[in-house]
N, C-alpha and C positions, 0 to 999 in steps of 0.2 A: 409472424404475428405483428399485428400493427401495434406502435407505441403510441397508447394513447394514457399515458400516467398521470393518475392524478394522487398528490403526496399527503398522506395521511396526518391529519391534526388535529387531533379530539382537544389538544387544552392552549390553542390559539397558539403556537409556541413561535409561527413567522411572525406575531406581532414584538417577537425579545428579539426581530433582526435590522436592523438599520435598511434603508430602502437600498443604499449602492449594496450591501450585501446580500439582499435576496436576488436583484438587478444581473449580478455576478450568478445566483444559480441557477436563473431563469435562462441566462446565457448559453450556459455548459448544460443544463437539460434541454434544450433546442438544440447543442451542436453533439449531443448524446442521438435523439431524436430522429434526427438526420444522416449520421454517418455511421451509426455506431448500432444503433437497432438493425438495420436492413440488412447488416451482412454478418453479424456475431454470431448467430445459430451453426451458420454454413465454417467459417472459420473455425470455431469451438470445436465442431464435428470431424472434421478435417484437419483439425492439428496444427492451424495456420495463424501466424499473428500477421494482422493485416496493419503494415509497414506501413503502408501509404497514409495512415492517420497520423504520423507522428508529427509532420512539420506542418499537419492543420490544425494539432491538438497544440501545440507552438504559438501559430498564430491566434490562436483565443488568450492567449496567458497562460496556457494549461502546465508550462514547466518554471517551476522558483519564482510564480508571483508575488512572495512575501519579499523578495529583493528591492533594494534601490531602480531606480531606471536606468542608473547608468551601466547596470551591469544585466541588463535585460528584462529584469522584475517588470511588477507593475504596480507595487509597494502596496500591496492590501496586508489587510490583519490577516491572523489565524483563523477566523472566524469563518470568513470569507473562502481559506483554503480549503478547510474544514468542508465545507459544505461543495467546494467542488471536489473533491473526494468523494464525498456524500454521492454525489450525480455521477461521476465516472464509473465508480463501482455498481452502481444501478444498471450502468450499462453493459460492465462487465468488470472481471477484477482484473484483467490482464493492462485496460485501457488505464486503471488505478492505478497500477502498479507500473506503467511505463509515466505516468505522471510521476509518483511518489517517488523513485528510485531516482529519477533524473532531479528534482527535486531534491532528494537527500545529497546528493553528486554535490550540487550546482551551491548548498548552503553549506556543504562543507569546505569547501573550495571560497566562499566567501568567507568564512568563518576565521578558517587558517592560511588564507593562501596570500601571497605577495600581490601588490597592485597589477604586476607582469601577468602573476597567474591568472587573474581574476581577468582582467582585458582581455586575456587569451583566450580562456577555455568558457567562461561565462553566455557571452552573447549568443557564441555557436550554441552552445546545449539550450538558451532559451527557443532559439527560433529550429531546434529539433535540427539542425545542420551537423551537430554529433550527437550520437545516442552514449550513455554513459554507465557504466556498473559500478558497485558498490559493495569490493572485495571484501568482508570479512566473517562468514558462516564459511567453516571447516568442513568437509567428509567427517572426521571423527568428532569435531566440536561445531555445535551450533548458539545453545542458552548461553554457554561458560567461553568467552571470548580471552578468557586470562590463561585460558592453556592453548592458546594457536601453536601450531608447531609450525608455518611460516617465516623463516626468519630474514635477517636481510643483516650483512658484513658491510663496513664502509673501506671500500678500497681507494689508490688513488683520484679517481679521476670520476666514478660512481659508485654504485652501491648494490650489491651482487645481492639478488633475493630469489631465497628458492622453496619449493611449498605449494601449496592449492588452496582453494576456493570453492565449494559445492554449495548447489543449492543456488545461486546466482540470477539474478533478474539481469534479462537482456546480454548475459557471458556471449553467447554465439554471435552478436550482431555488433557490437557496442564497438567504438572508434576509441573510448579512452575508460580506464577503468579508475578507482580507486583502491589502490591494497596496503591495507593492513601488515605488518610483519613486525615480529620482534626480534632486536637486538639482544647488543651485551647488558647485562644487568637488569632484565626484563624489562628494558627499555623500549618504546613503539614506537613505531615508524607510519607514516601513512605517505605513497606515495600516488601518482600522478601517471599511469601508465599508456603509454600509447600502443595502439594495436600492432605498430611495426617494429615495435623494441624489438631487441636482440634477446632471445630465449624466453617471450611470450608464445600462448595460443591459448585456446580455448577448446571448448567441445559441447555439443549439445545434450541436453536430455530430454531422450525420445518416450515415447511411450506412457504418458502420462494419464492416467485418470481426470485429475485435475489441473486449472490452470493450463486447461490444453491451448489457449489462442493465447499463450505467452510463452517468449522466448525464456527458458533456463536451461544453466548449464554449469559447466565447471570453467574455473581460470587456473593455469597451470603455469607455473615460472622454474623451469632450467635455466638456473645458473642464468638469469636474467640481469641485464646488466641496465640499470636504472639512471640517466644523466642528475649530476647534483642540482640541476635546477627543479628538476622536478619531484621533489623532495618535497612535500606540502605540510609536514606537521610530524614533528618527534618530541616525543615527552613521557616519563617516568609514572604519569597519573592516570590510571588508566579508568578516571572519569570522565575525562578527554572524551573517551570510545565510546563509552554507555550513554553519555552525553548526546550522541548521534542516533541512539536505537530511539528517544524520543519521537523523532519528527515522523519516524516509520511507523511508530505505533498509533501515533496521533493521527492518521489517515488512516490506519486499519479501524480504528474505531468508528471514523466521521464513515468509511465504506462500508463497514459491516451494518450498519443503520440506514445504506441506503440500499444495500438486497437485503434487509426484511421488508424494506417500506413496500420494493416494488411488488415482492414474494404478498404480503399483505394484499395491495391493491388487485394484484391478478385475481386470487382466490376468492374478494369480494363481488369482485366483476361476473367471475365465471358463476361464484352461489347464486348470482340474481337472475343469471342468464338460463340454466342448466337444470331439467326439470326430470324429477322422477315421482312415479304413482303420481301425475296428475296433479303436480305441486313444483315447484321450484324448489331447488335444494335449503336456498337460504331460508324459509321459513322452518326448518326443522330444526329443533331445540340443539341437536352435539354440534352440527354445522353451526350456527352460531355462536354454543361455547366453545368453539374453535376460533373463530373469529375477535370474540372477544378477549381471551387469550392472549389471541396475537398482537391485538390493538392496545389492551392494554402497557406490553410488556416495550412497545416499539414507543408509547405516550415514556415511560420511564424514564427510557434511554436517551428520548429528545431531550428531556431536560437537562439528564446528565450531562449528553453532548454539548448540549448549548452551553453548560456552564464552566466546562474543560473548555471551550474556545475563548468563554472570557476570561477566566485565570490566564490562560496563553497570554492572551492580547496584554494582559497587565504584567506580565515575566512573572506570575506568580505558580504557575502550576507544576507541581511537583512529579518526577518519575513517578512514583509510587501511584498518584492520580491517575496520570497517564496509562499506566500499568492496568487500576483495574478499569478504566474504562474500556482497553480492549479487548478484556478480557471476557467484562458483562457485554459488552456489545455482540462481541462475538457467539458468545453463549445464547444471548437471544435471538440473535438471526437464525444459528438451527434451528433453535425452537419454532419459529416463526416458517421457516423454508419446508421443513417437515409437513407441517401441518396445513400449511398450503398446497403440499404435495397431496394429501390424503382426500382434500377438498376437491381437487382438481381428478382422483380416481386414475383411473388409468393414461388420461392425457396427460397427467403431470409429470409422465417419466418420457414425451413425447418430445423431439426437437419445436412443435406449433408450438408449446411453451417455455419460456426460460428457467422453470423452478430448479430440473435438474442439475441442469449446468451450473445453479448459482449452490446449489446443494454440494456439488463435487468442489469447488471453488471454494467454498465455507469450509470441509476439511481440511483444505491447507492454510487456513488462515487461523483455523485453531492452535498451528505449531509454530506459524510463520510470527516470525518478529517476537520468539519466545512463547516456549508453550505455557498450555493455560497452566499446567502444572507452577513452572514457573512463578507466571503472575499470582497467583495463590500463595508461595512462599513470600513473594515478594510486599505482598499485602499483610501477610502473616507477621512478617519480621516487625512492618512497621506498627501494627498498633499493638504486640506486645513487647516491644522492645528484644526481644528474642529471634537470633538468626538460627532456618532450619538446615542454611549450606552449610559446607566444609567451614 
């Protein structure tokens, strides 16, 4: 299907974006347009994540453009990230989620890491010359990160860590990981892993419903033997950690707003085109309030989105924000993918359109980066001053 998108704005909302920031979206929806339309159906189908996009998705800024230059960025706001999230995810959430994970990599490594580290592993992960993961979703623990069973011993000379990792963006492929483990006294660890350490591997996971043109998998450490240089961040606070689920959520939200936009614009398209009894679908009354429905609820979230980019941009925006924005966003793009689905009739479950694939993609982003269950509690706690965890 050809990519001819055009992005939904009932309440003028690109006039609340600076011109380099729309500049920046216009950018990543042409380099979406281009590389990323023509072959996601076929890869999606086939189970394939198309490799060869990463060191172009590089050359646009597409990994830790909120950095400095000297460490590869291209030093834009949130705003700006925000909405190329927005477009990645339009084009699919695996292309999202190889931005955002490399991304989360590359600003935790600036965050905590030594001048050494940063010069080292930085420039490569911008220009996509290593692919990176972002060890800390357990097999048995995913929401609850304070019960890793993970741990890592500090011996002579390194630091012996043993444990897994499930659930994993890019495990199978990735040149250097970040992991998580705990020590003595529930002390954290976050280390700096290379693919050729001693008692590293990985493994894929096949068969997936969703998220099929992205690589996941598991990271596994036997008695893994870790050099003390690369040691990247240990501390007793395990805000440090939650600290990092931030930036992950914060692209889940700006993404799940860009497959309703596109779910939205297909289903318009196809009402206007698509004629039954001698009439085009779009003039009948439910196809409409379906349409409206969906417009409204996508008008909503733009705002919201917009306004979680500028708290960002000012260091003002709070977890909890953050929280339920991915949580509403998310919530309405089903609503939005669904009902597109329905419009579109029996084509919408067809590879000519994107809606399924973005449908199947939608239920893992319901769990990913914390279920909605989650975000609900965590909404919960804060405006009644009442925790519903342990």
């Amino acid at each position: 299907m050809n990519d001819n998108f055009k992005s939904p704005d009932y309440f003028d909302v690109d006039k609340l974006f600076t011109e380099e920031q729309l500049l920046i979206r216009e950018s990543v929806r042409d380099w979406v347009r281009e590389n990323v339309s023509p072959i996601i159906e076929d890869a999606a189908l086939e189970g394939v994540f198309p490799k060869h996009l990463v060191k172009s998705l590089g050359e646009i800024g597409g990994f830790g453009g909120f950095l400095p230059l000297k460490y590869g960025g291209s030093e834009i706001d949130f705003t700006s990230y925000g909405l190329i999230m927005q477009e990645l995810e339009r084009g699919d959430s695996s292309i999202r989620v190889l931005s955002a994970v490399q991304s989360l990599v590359m600003h935790t490594i600036f965050r905590f890491g030594s001048e050494e580290q940063k010069l080292k592993y930085l420039i490569p992960l911008a220009k996509g010359e290593f692919i990176g993961s972002f060890g800390l979703t357990e097999p048995s623990h995913g929401s609850d990160p304070s019960s890793m069973k993970t741990t890592f011993k500090e011996e002579k000379k390194f630091y012996m860590v043993n444990g897994s990792k499930m659930w994993i963006g890019h495990a199978p492929i990735c040149d250097i990981a970040l992991v998580w483990a705990k020590g003595d006294n529930d002390e954290i660890g976050c280390f700096i892993v290379d693919r050729n350490t001693e008692g590293f591997s990985s493994a894929k996971i096949d068969r997936k419903w969703s998220f099929r043109a992205s690589e996941t998998g598991e990271l596994i450490f036997h008695n893994m033997k870790v050099q003390k240089e690369n040691l990247l961040h240990k501390t007793n606070n395990m805000k440090d950690l939650l600290d990092r689920l931030n930036i992950g959520r914060y692209a889940v939200a700006w993404g799940s707003l860009g497959v309703a936009m596109h779910c939205y614009d297909i289903a318009l398209k196809y009402a206007n085109e698509r004629e039954q009894f001698g009439k085009k679908i779009g003039s009948f009354q439910l196809i409409q309030k379906k349409l409206v429905d969906m417009l409204t609820e996508i008008s909503k979230s733009q705002i919201l989105t917009w306004r979680l980019g500028v708290l960002m941009d000012e260091k003002e925006a709070t977890f909890e924000q953050i929280s339920m924005a991915k949580k509403t966003n998310v919530d309405m793009a089903c609503m939005v993918a669904k009902k597109a689905r329905s419009i579109l009739g029996g084509m919408g479950i067809t590879g000519e359109y994107p809606i399924m694939r973005h449908i199947m993609n939608l239920e893992t982003l319901i769990t990913y980066q914390g279920t909605e269950e989650i975000h609900t509690l965590i909404t919960g706690r804060k405006i009644t001053g009442l925790s519903a965890f342990k």
